[in-house]
N, C-alpha and C positions, 0 to 999 in steps of 0.2 A: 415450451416456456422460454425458451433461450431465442427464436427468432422476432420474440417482439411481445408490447404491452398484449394483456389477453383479449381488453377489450376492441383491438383492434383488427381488420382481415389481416392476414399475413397469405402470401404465395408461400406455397411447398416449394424446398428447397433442399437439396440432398445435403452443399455446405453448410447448412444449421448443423445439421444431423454430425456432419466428421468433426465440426466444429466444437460440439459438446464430447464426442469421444475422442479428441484428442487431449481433448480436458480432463477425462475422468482416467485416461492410460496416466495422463501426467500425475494426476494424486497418485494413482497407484503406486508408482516408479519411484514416489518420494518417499514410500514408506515400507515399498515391499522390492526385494530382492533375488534371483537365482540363484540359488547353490550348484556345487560341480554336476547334480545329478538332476537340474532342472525344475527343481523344487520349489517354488515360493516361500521368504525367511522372513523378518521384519531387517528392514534394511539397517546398515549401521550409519547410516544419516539424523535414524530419530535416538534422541541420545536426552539423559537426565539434566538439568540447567537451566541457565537462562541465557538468552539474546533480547536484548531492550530493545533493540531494531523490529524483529521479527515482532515481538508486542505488539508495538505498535502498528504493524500493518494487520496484526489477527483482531483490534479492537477496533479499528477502522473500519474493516470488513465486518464485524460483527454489528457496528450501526448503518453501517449499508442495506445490509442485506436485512436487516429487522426492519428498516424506513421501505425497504423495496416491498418485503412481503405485505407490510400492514395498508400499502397503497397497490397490490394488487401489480405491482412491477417486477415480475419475477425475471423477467430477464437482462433487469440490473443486479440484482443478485445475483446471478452465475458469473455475471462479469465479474464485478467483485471477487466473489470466490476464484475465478480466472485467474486474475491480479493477483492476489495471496499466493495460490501455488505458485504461480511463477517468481516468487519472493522467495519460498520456500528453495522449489530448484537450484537457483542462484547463490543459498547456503551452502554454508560444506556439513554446518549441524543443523537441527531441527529439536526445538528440545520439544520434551512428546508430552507437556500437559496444554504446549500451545496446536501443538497437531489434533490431539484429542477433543479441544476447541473448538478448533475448524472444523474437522468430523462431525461435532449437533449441530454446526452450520447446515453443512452437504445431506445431511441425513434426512430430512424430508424432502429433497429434491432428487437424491439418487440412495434410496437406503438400503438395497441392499448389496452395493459397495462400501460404504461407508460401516454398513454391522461388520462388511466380512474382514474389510479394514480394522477394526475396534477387536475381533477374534485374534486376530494375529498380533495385535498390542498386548494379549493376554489380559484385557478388559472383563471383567466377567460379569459386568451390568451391560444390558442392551445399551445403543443410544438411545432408543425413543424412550427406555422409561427413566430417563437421567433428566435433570432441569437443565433449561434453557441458557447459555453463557451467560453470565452477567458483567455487562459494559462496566470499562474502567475507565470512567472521564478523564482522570489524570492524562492517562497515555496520550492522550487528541489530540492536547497541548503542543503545540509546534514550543520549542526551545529557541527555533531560529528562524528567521525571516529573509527573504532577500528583498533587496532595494534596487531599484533603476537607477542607475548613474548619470545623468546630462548634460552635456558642455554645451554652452550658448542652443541648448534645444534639440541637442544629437544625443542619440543613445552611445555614451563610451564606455560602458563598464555594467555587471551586476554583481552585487556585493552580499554577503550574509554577515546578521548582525542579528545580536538578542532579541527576543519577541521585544523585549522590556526596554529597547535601546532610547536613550532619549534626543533629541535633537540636535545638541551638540555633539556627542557622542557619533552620532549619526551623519553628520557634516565633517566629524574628523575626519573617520573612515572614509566618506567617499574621495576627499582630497587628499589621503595617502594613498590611496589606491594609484597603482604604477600606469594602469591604461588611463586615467584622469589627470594625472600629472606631464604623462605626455603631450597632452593639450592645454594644458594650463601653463607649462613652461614656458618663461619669459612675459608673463601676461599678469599681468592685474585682475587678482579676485573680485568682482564690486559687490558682487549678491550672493549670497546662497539658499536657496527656496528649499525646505526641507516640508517633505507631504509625504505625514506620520506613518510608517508602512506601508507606502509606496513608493516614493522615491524623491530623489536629490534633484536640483538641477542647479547646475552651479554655471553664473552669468561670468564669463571675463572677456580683457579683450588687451 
């Protein structure tokens, strides 16, 4: 599933193959641990709480990977899931109702990793007989945006500003901005072209 859409030929390829099991060792590693005696433990990465970060990369991935299957793209959905672990990894916590999340993700692609996963959360519902995540639109919401900065039609700066930011607002910021000022210094503002969530360009001379 991971080397390509189904309905298309794919060449056999052994890097598919290490490809997805370097993927599926990575979930493992995020959640499970060795002890002195070589034992597999529940790692102490997955922990009770929240990370608003990590959210929203599990609700991202959750409409990925729901658009990917319902159109038969299953190997954008592992990506996706790819990306998430590796979000995951780059934690130092993992709180465990967004891990367990991801788990009815992975669990009809790889289930029984993900059940033996869900065993060692001390879960004592399978995954397959539990409902399907349910998407949090809120989360999607980007908070911040960035903007292209332009002097006389040069890229000098990228900026981040409110989704909500308004034109002015948006024109202050790029001309405080310290790599725009460098080039504007000494010069005459005449224009400022502001293009709403995308970017500034500001005319001097």
């Amino acid at each position: 599933m991971f080397m390509g859409p189904l309905d298309q030929d794919k060449p056999w390829a052994m890097k598919g193959v290490e490809g997805v099991h370097r993927f599926l060792a990575k979930v493992w590693r995020v959640a499970c641990s060795e002890d002195s005696e070589g034992k597999w433990e529940l790692s102490g990465k997955i922990v009770e709480g929240q990370n608003d970060d990590l959210a929203k990369v599990t609700h991202q991935t959750i409409k990925r990977v729901e658009e990917a299957i319902n159109s038969l793209r299953f190997n954008t959905a592992i990506s996706a899931m790819m990306e998430c672990t590796n979000a995951y990894t780059a934690a130092k916590e993992v709180p465990k109702d967004l891990f367990l999340t991801f788990l009815k993700l992975l669990s009809p692609f790889a289930p029984h990793l993900a059940e033996e996963i869900n065993s060692i959360l001390e879960e004592g519902e399978l995954l397959s007989e539990q409902r399907w995540p349910e998407l949090n639109e809120s989360l999607l919401v980007e908070s911040e945006i960035q903007l292209i900065v332009q002097v006389n039609g040069k890229l000098r700066a990228r900026i981040l500003v409110p989704a909500d930011v308004s034109k002015e607002d948006a024109e202050k910021a790029a001309l405080a901005d310290e790599n725009v000022t460098a080039h504007t210094n000494g010069k005459t503002v005449r224009k400022v072209i502001v293009v709403p969530g995308k970017l500034v360009n500001i005319v001097a001379n």
